[in-house]
Structure formats: C-alpha cells, structure tokens
Phi, psi and omega in degrees: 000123173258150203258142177215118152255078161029052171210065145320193156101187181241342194070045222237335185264001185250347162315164292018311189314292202303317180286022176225007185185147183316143158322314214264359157275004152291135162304147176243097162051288181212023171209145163327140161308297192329314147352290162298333178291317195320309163297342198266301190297336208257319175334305214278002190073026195230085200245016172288059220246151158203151207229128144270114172246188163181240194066201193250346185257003192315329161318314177310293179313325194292310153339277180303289179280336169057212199250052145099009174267025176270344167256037178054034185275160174237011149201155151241162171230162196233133136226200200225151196235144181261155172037213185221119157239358151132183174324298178319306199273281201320291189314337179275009157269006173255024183291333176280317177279358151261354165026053166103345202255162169269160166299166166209101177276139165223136191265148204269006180245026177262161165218193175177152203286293205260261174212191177230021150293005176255002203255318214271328202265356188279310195287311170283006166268349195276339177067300164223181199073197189248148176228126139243140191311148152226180181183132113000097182220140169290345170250092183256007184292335188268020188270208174220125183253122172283142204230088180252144192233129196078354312322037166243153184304121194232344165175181185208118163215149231245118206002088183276127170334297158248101162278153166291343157205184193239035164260138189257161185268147178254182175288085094240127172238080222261146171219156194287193183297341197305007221261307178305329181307295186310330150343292191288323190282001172283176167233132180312144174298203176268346180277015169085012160248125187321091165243162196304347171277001182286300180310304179293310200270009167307309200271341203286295183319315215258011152069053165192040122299146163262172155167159219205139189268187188216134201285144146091220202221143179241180133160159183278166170205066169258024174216154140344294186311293190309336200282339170268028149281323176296297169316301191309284295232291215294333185283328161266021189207340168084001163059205181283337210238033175285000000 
C-alpha cells in the first residue's frame, strides 16, 4: 500500500500566515503540520510516500523535508497540483505514482491522537473498495457526514444543513486502484471542484464502502481556531508522532 498526502490549496482562511508559506508548513505545537499525516502514514507501516502540493511555496517543502530522512524514509516523492480544483482533482495526479497499488490518503492538515493501523490491515483484508474514518464531532454541519443504518453505510453529505448524525467523515482514506477511474467520471462540484465526498459516495453506491470509527482525538487545522486546538490538543497528549 502506497501513502498520498494531500496538501495543496492557497490556504486562504489562514491569512496572513499563508503569504509567505504553505498552510501545511505551520506549526503544530513544536513541528510542521505537515509532519504529522507523514507520521501517521509511517505508523501505520507506509513508507511508499508521495505529497501533493502546489500554490506560490511548494519549494518549501523539498527545503524542509529532502527526501524524508529525518523520518528514516530513504525517498519521498512531491508533484504539484496547478490551481485548486479540489481534493478529487489533487488525488488524480497520484495515479502514476500509484501504479495499481491500493492508497492510504490523508489531507495534510489532519492530525489525530493515536494511530490507523487496525484501518489499514482491516482494508487489506478487505481486499477491494473503499474504507473511511469516522469520529463523533458536536458541529458536524462543518464536515462531510456519514448517514449510517443498521451498521451500514447509506450515504455522505459534504457539510449538510441539517445533519443525520454527528459522525463527521475525517480526512483518511483508503481505496483500491479503482478510485482514479472514479475520478474521471466526476463533475465539478456548485464550488467548481472535483470532491471527494463524490468519490466516497461512488463506493458508497456500489456497496463496497467500509468504515471504521477512530480511536482517540481528530482534527483538522485550516482555521485559526483549529490550528490552535490542533497545538493545544498535540502539547497535551504528545499525540502520534512522538
């Protein structure tokens, strides 16, 4: 299984901050965001890596990180996402770099307390399809929402007014090869982006989504608020990446 981390975008809810450097190069308590999905992908025993960025800073990273051995990687691999075409659209430039193998996504602004290794070895038994994270959040209107029945999954909608429940979808995902195919067959959202909850509820239709709750504490850190919650969250518990 090869590993993609997510981290595009302009970072535009993080201005200031964002004009001199990617979102996912802010700190998180006493490390780059970016750090953490890496750690989360190497837990999990997933050391195949590759990070899509893009934006005016994308230089930064390979400056910061080379080729991964401050985390004992002996390569990372980078490509560049042109503009924001959304989640969907970043993930279809790693079809080459995945040749075939299943994924393990993580958006480069998530973090989480503890790890996804029973998610990851749970998806290769599973053999094909799609698996996704879920987690119990009190706003879940600012998520992609899992609407689950019997325990099975019945659909995902990507910030709903009124949600049907309050498990939110988080950023880690896994899907077999088939997932680029699916790619191609979206339609820009009404925000003019390929998303990823399209893709999700694609595996959802074709009845061979998963899904698995997540041990421990999430969050994202694409706002002020979260990015100091994520810092709090990681100073008082040392988080995964210790």
């Amino acid at each position: 299984m090869k590993g993609i981390i997510l981290a595009g975008g302009l970072g535009s809810r993080l201005a200031p901050l964002t004009r001199i450097t990617n979102k996912h190069l802010l700190p998180v308590y006493d490390k780059p965001m970016i750090y953490y999905p890496i750690q989360t992908l190497i837990n999990a025993g997933i050391t195949d890596i590759m990070i899509v960025t893009g934006g005016n800073h994308a230089g930064d990273f390979l400056r910061l990180m080379g080729n991964g051995k401050d985390f004992g990687l002996k390569h990372l691999n980078y490509t560049y996402q042109e503009g924001e075409g959304g989640i969907a659209a970043a993930l279809s430039l790693a079809e080459y770099f995945a040749d075939g193998e299943s994924i393990c996504v993580v958006l480069g602004d998530n973090i989480i307390e503890k790890n996804i290794i029973r998610a990851v070895e749970d998806f290769k038994k599973q053999g094909k399809g799609a698996k996704i994270m879920l987690k119990e959040v009190p706003d879940p209107e600012r998520f992609g929402v899992a609407e689950i029945n019997d325990g099975r999954l019945v659909s995902i909608v990507e910030k709903p007014k009124h949600p049907r429940s309050n498990l939110a979808v988080i950023g880690i995902y896994l899907y077999d090869a088939e997932v680029f195919n699916i790619v191609k067959t979206l339609k820009p959202s009404d925000r003019g982006e390929l998303e990823i909850t399209d893709v999700n509820n694609a595996y959802v239709r074709e009845g061979t989504m998963t899904w698995e709750m997540l041990d421990g504490w999430w969050t994202d850190a694409g706002t002020f608020e979260s990015l100091l919650r994520a810092s709090v969250l990681v100073a008082q518990s040392g988080a995964n990446n210790k």
